[in-house]
Each structure stands twice: as C-alpha cells, then as structure tokens.
C-alpha positions in Angstrom: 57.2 -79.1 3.3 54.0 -76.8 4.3 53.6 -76.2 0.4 53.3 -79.6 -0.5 51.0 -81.2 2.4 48.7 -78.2 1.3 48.8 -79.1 -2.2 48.7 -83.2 -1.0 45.1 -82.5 1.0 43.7 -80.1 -1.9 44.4 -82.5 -4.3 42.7 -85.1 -2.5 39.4 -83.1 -1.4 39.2 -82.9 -5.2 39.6 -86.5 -7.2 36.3 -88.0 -6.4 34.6 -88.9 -10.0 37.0 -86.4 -12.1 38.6 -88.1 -15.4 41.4 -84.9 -15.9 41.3 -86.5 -19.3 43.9 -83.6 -21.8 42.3 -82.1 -24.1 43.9 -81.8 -28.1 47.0 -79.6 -27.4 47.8 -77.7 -30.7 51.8 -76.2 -29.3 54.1 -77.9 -31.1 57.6 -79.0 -28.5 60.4 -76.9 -28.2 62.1 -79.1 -30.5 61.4 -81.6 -32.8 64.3 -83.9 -31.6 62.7 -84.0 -28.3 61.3 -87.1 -26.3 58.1 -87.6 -25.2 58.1 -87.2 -21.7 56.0 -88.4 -18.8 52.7 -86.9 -18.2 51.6 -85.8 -15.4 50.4 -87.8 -12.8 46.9 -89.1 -13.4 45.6 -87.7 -9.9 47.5 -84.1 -10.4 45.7 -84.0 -14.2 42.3 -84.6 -12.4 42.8 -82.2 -9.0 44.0 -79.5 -11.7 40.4 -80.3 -14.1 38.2 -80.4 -10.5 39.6 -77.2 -9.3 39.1 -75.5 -12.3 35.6 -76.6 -12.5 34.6 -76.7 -9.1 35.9 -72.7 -8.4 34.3 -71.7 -11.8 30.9 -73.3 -10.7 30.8 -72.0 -7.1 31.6 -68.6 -8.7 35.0 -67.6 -7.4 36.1 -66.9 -10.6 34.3 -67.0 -14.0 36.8 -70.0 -15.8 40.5 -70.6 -16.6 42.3 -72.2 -18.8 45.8 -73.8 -17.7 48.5 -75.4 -20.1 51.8 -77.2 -19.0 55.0 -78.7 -20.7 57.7 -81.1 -19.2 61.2 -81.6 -20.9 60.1 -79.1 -23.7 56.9 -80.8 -24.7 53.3 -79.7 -24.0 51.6 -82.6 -22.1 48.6 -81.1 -20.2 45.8 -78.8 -20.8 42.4 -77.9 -19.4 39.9 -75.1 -19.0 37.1 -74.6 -17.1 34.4 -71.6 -16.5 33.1 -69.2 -18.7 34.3 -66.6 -21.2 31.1 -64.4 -20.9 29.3 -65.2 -17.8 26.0 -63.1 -19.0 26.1 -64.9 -22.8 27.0 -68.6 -21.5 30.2 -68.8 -23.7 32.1 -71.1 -22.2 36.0 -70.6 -22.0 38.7 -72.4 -24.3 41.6 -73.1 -25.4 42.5 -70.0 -27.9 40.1 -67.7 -26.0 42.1 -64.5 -25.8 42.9 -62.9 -22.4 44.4 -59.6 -20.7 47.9 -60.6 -19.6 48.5 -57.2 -18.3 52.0 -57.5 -16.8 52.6 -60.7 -18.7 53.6 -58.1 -21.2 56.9 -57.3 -19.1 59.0 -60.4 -19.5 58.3 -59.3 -23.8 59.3 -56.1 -23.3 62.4 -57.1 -21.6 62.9 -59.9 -24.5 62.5 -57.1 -26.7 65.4 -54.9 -25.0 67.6 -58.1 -24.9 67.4 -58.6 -28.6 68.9 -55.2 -29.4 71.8 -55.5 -26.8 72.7 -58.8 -29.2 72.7 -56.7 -32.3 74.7 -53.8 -30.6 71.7 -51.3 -31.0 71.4 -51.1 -26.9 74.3 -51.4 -24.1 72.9 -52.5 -20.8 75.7 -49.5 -19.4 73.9 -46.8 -21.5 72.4 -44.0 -19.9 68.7 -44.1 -20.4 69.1 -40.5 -21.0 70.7 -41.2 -24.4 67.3 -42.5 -26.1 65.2 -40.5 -23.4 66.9 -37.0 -22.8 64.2 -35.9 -20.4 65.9 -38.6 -17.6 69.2 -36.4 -18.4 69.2 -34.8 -14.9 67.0 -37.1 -12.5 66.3 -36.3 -8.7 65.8 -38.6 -5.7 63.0 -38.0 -3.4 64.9 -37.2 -0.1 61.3 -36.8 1.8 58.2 -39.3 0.9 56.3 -36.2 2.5 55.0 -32.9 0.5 56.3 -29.5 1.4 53.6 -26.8 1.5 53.6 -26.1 -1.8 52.8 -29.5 -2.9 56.6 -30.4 -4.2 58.7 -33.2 -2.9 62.1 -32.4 -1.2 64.8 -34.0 -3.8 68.4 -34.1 -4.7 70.6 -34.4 -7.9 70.6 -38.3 -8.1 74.1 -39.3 -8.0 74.1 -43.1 -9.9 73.0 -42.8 -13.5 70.4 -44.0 -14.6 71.2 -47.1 -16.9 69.3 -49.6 -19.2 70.1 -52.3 -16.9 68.3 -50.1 -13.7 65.3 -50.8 -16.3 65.6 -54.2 -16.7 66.5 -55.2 -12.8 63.2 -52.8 -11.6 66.0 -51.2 -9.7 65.3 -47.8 -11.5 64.1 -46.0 -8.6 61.2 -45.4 -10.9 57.3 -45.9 -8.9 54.7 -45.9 -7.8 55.3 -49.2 -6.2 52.4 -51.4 -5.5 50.4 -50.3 -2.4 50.5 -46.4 -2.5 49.7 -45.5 0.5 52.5 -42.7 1.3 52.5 -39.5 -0.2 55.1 -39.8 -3.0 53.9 -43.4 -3.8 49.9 -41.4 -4.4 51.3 -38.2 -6.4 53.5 -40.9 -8.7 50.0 -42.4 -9.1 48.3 -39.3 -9.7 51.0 -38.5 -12.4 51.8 -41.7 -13.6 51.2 -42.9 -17.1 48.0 -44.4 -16.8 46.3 -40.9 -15.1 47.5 -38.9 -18.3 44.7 -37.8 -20.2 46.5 -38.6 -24.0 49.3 -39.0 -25.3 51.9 -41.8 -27.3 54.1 -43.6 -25.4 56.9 -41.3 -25.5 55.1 -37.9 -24.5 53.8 -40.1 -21.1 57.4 -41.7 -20.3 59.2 -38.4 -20.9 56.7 -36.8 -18.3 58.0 -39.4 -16.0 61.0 -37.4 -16.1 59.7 -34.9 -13.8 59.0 -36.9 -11.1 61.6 -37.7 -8.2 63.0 -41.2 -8.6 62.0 -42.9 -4.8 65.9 -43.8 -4.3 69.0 -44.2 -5.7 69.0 -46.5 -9.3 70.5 -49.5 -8.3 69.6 -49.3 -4.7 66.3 -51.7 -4.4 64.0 -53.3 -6.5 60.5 -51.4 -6.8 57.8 -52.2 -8.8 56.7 -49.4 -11.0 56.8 -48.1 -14.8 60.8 -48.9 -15.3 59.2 -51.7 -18.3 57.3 -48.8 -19.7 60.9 -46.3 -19.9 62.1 -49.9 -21.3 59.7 -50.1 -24.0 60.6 -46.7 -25.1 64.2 -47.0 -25.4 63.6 -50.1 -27.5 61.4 -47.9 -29.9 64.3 -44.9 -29.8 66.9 -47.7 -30.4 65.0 -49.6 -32.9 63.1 -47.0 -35.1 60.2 -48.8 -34.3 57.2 -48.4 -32.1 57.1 -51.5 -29.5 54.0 -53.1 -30.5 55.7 -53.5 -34.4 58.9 -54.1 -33.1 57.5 -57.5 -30.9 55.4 -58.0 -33.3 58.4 -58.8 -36.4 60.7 -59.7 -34.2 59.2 -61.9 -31.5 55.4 -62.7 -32.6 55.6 -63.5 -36.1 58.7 -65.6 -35.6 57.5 -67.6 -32.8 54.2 -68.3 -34.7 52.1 -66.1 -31.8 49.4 -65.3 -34.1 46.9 -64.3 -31.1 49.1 -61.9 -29.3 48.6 -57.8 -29.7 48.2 -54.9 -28.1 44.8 -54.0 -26.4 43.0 -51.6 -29.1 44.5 -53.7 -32.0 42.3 -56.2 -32.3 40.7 -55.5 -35.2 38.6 -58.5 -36.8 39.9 -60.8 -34.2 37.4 -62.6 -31.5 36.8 -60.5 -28.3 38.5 -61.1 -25.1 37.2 -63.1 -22.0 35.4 -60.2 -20.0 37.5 -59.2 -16.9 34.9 -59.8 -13.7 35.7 -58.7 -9.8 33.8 -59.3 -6.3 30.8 -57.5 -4.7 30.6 -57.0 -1.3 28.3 -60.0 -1.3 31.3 -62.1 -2.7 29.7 -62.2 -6.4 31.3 -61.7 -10.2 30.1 -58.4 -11.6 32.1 -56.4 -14.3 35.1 -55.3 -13.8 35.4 -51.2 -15.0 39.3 -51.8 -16.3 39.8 -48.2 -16.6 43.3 -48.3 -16.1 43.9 -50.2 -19.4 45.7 -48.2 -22.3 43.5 -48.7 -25.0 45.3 -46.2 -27.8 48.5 -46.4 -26.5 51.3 -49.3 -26.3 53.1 -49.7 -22.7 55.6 -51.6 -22.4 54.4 -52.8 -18.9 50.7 -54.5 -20.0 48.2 -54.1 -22.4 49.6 -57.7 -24.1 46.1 -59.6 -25.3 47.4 -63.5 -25.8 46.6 -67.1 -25.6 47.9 -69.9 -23.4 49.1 -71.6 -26.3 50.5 -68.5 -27.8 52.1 -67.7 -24.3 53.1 -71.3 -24.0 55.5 -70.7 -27.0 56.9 -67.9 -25.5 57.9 -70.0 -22.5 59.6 -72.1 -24.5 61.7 -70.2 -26.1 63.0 -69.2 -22.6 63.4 -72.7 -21.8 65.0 -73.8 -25.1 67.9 -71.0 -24.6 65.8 -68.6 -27.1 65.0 -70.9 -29.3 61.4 -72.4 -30.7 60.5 -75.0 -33.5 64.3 -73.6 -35.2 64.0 -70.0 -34.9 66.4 -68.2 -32.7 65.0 -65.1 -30.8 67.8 -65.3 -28.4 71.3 -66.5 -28.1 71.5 -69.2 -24.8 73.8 -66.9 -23.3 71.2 -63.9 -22.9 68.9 -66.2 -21.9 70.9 -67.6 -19.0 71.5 -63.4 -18.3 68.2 -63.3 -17.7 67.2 -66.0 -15.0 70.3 -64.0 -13.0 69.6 -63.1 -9.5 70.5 -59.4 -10.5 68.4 -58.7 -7.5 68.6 -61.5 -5.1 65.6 -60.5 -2.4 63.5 -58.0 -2.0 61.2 -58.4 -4.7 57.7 -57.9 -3.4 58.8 -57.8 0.3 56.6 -55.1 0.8 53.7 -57.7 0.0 55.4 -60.4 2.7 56.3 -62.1 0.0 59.5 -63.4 0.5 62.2 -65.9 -1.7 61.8 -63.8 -4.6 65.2 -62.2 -6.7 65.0 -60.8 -10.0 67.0 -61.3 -12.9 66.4 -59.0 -16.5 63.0 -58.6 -17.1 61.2 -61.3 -14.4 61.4 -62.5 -10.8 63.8 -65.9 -10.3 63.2 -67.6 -7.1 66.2 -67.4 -4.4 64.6 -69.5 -1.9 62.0 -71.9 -2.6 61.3 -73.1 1.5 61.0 -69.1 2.0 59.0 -68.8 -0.8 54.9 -69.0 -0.4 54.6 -70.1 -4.0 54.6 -74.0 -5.2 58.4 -72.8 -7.2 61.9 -74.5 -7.2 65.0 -72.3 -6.5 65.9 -71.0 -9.7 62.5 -70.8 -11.8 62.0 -68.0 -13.4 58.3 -66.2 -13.6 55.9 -63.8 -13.6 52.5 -62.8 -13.3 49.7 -60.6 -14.6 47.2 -58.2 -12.2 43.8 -60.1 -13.7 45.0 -63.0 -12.5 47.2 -64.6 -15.5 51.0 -66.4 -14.5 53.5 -68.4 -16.2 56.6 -69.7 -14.8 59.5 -71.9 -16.3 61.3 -74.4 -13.6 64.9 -75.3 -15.2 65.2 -78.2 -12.7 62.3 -80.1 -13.0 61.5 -79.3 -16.6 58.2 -77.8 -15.7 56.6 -75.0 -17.6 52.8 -73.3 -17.0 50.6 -71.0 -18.1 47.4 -70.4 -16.1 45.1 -67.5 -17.0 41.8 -66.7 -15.7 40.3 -62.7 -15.5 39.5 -61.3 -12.6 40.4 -58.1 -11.3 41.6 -57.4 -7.8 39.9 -54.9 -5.4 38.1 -54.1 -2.4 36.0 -57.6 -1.7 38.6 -60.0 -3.8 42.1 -60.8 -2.4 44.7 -62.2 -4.5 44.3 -64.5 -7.4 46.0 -67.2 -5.5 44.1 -69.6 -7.7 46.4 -69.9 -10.3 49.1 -70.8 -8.0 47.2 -73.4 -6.3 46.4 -74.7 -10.0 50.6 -74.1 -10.6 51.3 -76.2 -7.1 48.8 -79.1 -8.5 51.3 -79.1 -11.7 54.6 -79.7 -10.0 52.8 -82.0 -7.0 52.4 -84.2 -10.6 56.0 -84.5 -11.2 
C-alpha cells in the first residue's frame, strides 16, 4: 500500500501541463494474433513523460528512454534528456546504451538453449567444460592468514551448471566488498586481470576459495561469467557469436553487441556520475571489458531491441514465430530456485531467483513497484526490465549513470517502472 500512495502523490506533483502523448513505437507484438490492449492510463503516460523530463532538466540524470507493453503489445514509449550532454544530442528511441548486467538474463537464455538440444545438463559438473573448477575450496575464514592466503577446505557439493544459473555458485565478490575475502576476489576477479580471453580469466577464478558451499545462498558475483564459458565449451562457439546466431539475429535485435564490437554503428549514450557538488561529469567506466566478451555485461542494446527480448520471455520463448525457447524452459526460469535472499545484504527484501534473473517472492516485502511472480533484472548504469505475468506488464527503462561516491542508487527507473503499473 506504501508503494502505491507514493507512486499516487508523484504522479500527481507531476501532471500539470504534460500531454504524455506516445511517440511511433517501431516493436512489432509478441504475436500477430494478438489484441490491442488498453493503454495506459492517460495520467500514468503523462507522470512517466514529466518525470523523464523534469529529472533530465534539473540534472539528476542526463535522459532516459522508457518503453512498455501490456498483453504482448507495445503501447507506450518516451524519452527524455540527452545522449551527449557536452554536444546537445538529445536521447532517442534507438540510441544505444550500456546494459551492463542486462547481459545476464542472455547469457542464461544462452545456457538454457543448449540444455534443450542436450549439449548441457543443468546436473553437469562445471568442471567438465572448465577443468580448472575440478577440485574447488571453500573459504572457511573471510580473514587472511599471515601469508596473505585464505584458510579453505575441499568443497564437498559439486559444483553444477545449475549453481551457475541460481547465483548459488559460491562464486564472489558479492556486491559491497568490504571484508577481506570479498576485496582479494576483487583484486583478482576478472575485471582486475590485465589480458586475457574469456577462458584464461574464468579458469583463474578457479584458484580462488568459493565463499560457501554451491548451493548454500545466493551471492552475487561472476557465476554468469563461468556460465558464459561453459556455453562457449559446449557450443564451439565464443558467446558473443553464439547469442548473436542463435538469439539476436532470430529475434530481429539488430542493435545489440558486445562492447568493442561496434564497428560502423552509432556511438553509445556517454555514461555520466555525481560530483561532490551533485553535478553530471564523465563517468571513467574502467571496469568495462572492452576486448573481451563476459558473460555478466558488456551487452550494448536498445529499448526496442531489449523490448523484443522481453517478449520472448513473456510469449513462452517465442517472438513474431520464431521459437528461441520451448514454454517449458521458460516457465523453468521464472522458478523460485532461490526463494529469498537475493540482495538481502542491500536490505532489499521479497526477492527469489529463478535461472538466470530475480522473480519476486513477496511483493508487500518488496521496495520495488513488482507483483509476486514478475521476473527481472537490472543493469549497474542504471538500465532495468522486468516482465509481470499477472498483469501483462512488460518495461524497459534505461538511462546511464554510474553509481559512486556522491550518487545513490538509480532508483529512477523504478519510480518510472511504478508510474507504469500505477497505469494499469
């Protein structure tokens, strides 16, 4: 009830002399067959533009762009803001973003595909395609003996495919690194590694101790980047061809590649954080894998190229005719695998996690305008999409701006998100 008397007062604070009028929507529906479904409400169109609008002119954020379907059928878009604050260009509807973790729920996609053509067992041992995870440890101290190791012990689960999908891997950093283990996993992690392909920085991994037991707890960490490496040892493919055939080119995402691949395609929205004043300056980004394919981020997309994405997971894995999934994987996915936990260690609580993305548990625990049962994720630069099985809701809301010392979280796009379902 809190969520929506907030969302009830935002929304009216922000009416006064906005149209919300949609702008030329170019997503075809999930099907062809489909009805045309109500829009959203007139005032939820118009709080969604004058939010937008008003943070992007106040300089919260440099623009957004925000794109919704109900019953399978795209009925609602706007942007706001800039692209480029320093050249004026403004944002739009095909500007290309950073999704950064956005990439995970593709990457799991990805996986599922091969378990449906028998190439990959959710039982396997991740040690078949990744010998190096052969003979993992658990950390049995989060606290550095003197000579800088880690107490640890022979893990006694095996480490499975499905530990990878769930985020149950025991595979870190986590998100907050603050004790010891959590900073040396950050130290090592993938990201800190001065070169290498995919598979020389996942099989390092290997030599770190796993934080607990796989199947123990959900942690958020590199487990879609191990994932994205058994799909290229399963497949004989690296990832970024393998989503490309099998998932992009099918579902018509023409905008969507890997960060370093754009060759000949327009630039990116530029990636802005806060000052200590509260201002947008430039972002430095240099965690992003430029010549290398994770299987975590580094996704570039659009929100109408993400929009068909979502679709397919609301359509049973299927878009416009073309089957990427069967129903029944589908439905394995929005499974509370993991039914709490995920990012408790944020006080964020409601959350489960199925294969590949969080589902809600609990929406009256949940701080997030959700239902029980939607299925989601989002992206560190401030990017989410979310699909709502009940209500026939689905979003994508992207805007770029990085996290850090003087910017809290991009709740934004969730207020823009709450807007949405407040127009049911």
């Amino acid at each position: 009830m809190r969520k929506r008397l907030l969302l009830l007062l935002v929304s009216a604070t922000l009416l006064c002399g906005c149209s919300g009028k949609p702008r030329e929507l170019d997503v075809p529906p999930a099907r062809n067959d489909l009805a045309q479904p109500e829009a959203l409400a007139w005032w939820s169109r118009a709080a969604i533009d004058a939010y937008m609008r008003y943070s992007a002119w106040r300089g919260s954020q440099s623009g957004y762009i925000a794109m919704f379907a109900r019953d399978g059928v795209p009925v609602y878009s706007a942007v706001a803001g800039w692209k480029d604050i320093s050249t004026g260009e403004p944002m739009a509807m095909d500007t290309p973003v950073r999704i950064a973790s956005m990439t995970k729920p593709v990457t799991a996609v990805a996986a599922m595909l091969l378990v449906e053509e028998g190439k990959l067992s959710l039982d396997d041992p991740v040690a078949k395609y990744i010998p190096e995870f052969a003979k993992m440890r658990v950390a049995t101290s989060d606290t550095p003996a003197a000579d800088g190791t880690f107490p640890s012990a022979p893990a006694s689960t095996v480490l499975r495919v499905r530990h990878l999908l769930m985020f149950a891997s025991g595979i870190g950093p986590g998100l907050n690194k603050t004790t010891p283990l959590e900073k040396y996993w950050d130290e090592h992690g993938l990201h800190r590694q001065p070169q290498g392909a995919l598979g020389d920085r996942v099989a390092a991994l290997a030599q770190l101790p796993l934080f607990e037991e796989p199947g123990t707890r959900w942690r958020y960490g590199s487990s879609a980047d191990v994932l994205a490496r058994v799909v290229e040892v399963a497949s004989g493919q690296s990832i970024s061809e393998f989503v490309r055939a099998r998932i992009f080119q099918p579902l018509g995402m023409d905008d969507t590649y890997y960060l370093g691949q754009g060759e000949g395609r327009d630039t990116p929205a530029t990636v802005y954080t806060q000052d200590s004043d509260g201002d947008l300056v430039l972002a430095a980004l240099d965690h992003e894998a430029r010549d290398w394919t994770p299987g975590g981020g580094g996704l570039i997309s659009t929100a109408a190229d993400y929009m068909r994405f979502a679709l397919m997971l609301w359509n049973g894995g299927e878009y416009q005719g073309v089957r990427v999934l069967q129903s029944d994987t589908v439905d394995m996915m929005r499974h509370l695998h993991v039914p709490d936990g995920v990012l408790a260690d944020n006080d964020i609580q409601g959350l489960g996690w199925g294969l590949g993305m969080a589902v809600v548990a609990d929406e009256d625990a949940s701080l997030i305008p959700d239902r029980t049962g939607d299925f989601w994720w989002s992206g560190y630069l401030g990017t989410t999409f979310f699909v709502s099985p009940s209500t026939g809701l689905v979003g994508v809301v992207l805007s770029q701006n990085e996290p850090g010392e003087f910017s809290g979280l991009p709740m934004q796009v969730y207020i823009i998100q709450g807007l949405a379902f407040a127009g049911l």
